[in-house]
VOLO-747344 format. One record per residue (C-alpha): residue in three letters; residue number from 1; x negated, y, z. Coordinates in steps of 0.05 Angstrom, whole numbers. Layout:
N
> ALA:NUM:X:Y:Z
...
This chain:
136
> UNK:1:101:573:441
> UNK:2:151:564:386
> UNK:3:97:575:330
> UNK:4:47:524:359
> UNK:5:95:469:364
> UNK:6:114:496:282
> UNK:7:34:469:277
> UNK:8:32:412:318
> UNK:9:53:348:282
> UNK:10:101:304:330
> UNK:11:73:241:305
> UNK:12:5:257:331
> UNK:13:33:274:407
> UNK:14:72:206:404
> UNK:15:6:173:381
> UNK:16:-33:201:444
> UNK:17:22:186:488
> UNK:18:18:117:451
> UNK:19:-59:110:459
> UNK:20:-54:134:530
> UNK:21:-6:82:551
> UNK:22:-60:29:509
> UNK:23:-109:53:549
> UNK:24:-74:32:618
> UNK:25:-65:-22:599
> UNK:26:4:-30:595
> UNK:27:25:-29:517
> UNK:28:27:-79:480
> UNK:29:38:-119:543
> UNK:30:107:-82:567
> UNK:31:135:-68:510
> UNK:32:188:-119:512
> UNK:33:203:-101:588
> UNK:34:275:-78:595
> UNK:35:290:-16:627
> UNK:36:357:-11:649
> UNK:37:429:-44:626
> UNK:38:483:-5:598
> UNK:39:545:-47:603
> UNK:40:590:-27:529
> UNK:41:667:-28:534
> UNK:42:659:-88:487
> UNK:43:632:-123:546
> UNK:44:570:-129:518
> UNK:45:502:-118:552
> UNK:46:455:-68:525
> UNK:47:383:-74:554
> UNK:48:337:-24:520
> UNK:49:254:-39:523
> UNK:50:195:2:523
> UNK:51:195:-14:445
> UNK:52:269:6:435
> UNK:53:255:78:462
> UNK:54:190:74:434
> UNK:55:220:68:370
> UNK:56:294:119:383
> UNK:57:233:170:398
> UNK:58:204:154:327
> UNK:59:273:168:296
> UNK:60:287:233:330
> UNK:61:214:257:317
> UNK:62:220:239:246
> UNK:63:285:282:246
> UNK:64:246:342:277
> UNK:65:188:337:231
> UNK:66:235:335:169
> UNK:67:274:398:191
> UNK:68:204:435:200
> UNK:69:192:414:126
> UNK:70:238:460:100
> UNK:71:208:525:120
> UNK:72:159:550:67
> UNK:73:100:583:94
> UNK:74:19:586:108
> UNK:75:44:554:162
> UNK:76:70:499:135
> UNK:77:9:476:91
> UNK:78:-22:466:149
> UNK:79:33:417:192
> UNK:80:35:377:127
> UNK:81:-52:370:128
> UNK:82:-49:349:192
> UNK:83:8:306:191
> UNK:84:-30:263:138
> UNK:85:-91:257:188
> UNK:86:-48:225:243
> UNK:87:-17:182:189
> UNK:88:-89:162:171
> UNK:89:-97:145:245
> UNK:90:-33:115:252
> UNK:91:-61:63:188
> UNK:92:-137:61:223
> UNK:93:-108:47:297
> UNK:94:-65:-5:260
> UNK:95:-108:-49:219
> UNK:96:-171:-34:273
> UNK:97:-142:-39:346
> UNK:98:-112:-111:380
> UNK:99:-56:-49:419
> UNK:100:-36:-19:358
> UNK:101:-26:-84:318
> UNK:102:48:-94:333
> UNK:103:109:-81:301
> UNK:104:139:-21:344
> UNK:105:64:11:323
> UNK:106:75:-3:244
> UNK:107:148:24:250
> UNK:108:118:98:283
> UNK:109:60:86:232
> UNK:110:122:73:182
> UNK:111:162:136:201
> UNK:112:90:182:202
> UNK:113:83:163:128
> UNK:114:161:178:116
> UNK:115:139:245:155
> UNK:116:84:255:109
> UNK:117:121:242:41
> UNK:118:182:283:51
> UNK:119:147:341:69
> UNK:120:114:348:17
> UNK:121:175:334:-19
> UNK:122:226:378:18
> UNK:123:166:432:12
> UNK:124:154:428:-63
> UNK:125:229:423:-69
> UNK:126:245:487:-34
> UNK:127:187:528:-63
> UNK:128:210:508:-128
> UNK:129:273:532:-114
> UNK:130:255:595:-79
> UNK:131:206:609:-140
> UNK:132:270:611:-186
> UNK:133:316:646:-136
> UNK:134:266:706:-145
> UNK:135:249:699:-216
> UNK:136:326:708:-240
């Protein structure tokens, strides 16, 4: 279980979920619908919307999908090919599709590019140093 979610990119399940929700109908129309109120000792209201979480997902995803970046493996080649597909449909779905032409959608299209780059970065960075490690 473990090694298939090492495979899966996280972006693409949140675009599915994404696209699933489009396809009810209910994003982009509900995004801005509160959910619940959290009153803050400051005595300040904090109403969270579809969008907010939407978006907190996005950020803890991205977080998840740069920690997998730093294994090196066969493995790994292959979460950072596929990750750049669902950032290509993240870019299509966004410039093509009236539901994914919002700004909650370009800031999950934002973070899948930020997903994309730094593992290729973090990768290259840790081969690099695991190449010299060996070669004393």
């Amino acid at each position: 279980m473990i090694k298939s979610l090492q495979l899966i990119p996280l972006f693409g399940i949140l675009l599915f979920i994404y696209w699933f929700f489009a396809q009810m109908n209910y994003f982009p129309a509900h995004l801005n619908d509160v959910l619940f109120t959290i009153h803050l000792p400051s005595k300040a209201s904090w109403k969270p919307t579809w969008g907010d979480i939407w978006v907190l997902t996005g950020v803890l995803v991205l977080y998840i999908e740069v920690f997998k970046a730093t294994r090196t493996s066969e493995v790994t080649i292959i979460d950072h090919l596929l990750s750049t597909c669902v950032l290509i449909g993240y870019l299509v779905i966004w410039l093509i599709y009236p539901w994914g032409g919002n700004s909650v959608f370009l800031i999950l299209s934002a973070m899948s590019f930020l997903d994309v780059i730094a593992g290729f970065t973090i990768t290259i960075s840790a081969a690099r140093r695991d190449l010299s490690l060996g070669g004393k």
